[in-house]
N, C-alpha and C positions, 0 to 999 in steps of 0.2 A: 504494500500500500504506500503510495506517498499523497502526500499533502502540502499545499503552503499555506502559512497561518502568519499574519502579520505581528508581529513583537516590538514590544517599547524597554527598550533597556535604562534599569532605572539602580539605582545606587546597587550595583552589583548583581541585580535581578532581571532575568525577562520575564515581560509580564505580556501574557498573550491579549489580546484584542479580542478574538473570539476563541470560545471554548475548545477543547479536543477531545474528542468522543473516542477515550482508549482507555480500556481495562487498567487498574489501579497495577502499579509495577512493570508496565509495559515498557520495555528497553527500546528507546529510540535514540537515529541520529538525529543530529543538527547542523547544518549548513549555515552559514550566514552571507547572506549575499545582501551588500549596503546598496538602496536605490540610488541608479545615476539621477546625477544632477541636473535638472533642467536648465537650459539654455534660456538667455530674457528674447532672446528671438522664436524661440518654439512656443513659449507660452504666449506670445505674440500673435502669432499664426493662431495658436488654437482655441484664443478669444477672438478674432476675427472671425473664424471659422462659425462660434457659437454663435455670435452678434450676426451673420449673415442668413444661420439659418433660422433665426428667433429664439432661438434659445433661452437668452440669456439679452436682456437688454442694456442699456449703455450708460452708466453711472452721472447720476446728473452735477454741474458741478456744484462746486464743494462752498458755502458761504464761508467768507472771513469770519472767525469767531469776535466778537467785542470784548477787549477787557473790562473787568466789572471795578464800577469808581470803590474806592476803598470805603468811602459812605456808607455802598449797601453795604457792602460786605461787614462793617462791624455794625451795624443795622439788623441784619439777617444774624450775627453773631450774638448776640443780645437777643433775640428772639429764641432761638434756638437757647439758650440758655437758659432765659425763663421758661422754660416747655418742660426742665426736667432731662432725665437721661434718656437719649436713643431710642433705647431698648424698648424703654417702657410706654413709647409715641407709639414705635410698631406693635407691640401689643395688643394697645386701647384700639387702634384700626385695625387689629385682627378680629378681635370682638365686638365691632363695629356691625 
């Protein structure tokens, strides 16, 4: 039997992405083969490609964010302060 099962290697462990349907003590190999790298020109092509056949439509642009006058912000600071701890906002509007 072979299979590919995708793995995330994390402080010394793979940790599979989806399950493996094999008998408890089942002796297997492991290969490891790292995916190639995409190209910024193929990923190029294959959102053209997407955006051509509807796929996928075209990111509108992006607005300038406004910095916020320091006013509100210790305004909103002072607000949130008198309200109490976080925790307990989310709470009240859970049981809301």
């Amino acid at each position: 039997m072979s299979e590919t099962v995708t793995a995330i290697y994390e402080r010394g462990i793979l940790r599979l992405l989806t399950p493996l349907y094999l008998p408890e003590h089942t002796c297997i190999q492991i290969q490891i083969v790292s995916p190639s790298p995409v190209s910024e020109d193929e990923r190029h092509r294959v959102r053209q490609a997407l955006l051509d056949a509807g796929v996928i439509r075209p990111r509108p642009p992006a607005e300038p964010i406004q910095p916020i006058p320091e006013t509100q912000l210790v305004a909103a600071a002072k607000v949130l302060a008198a309200a109490g701890p976080l925790s307990e906002l989310v709470i009240a509007e859970r049981n809301e």
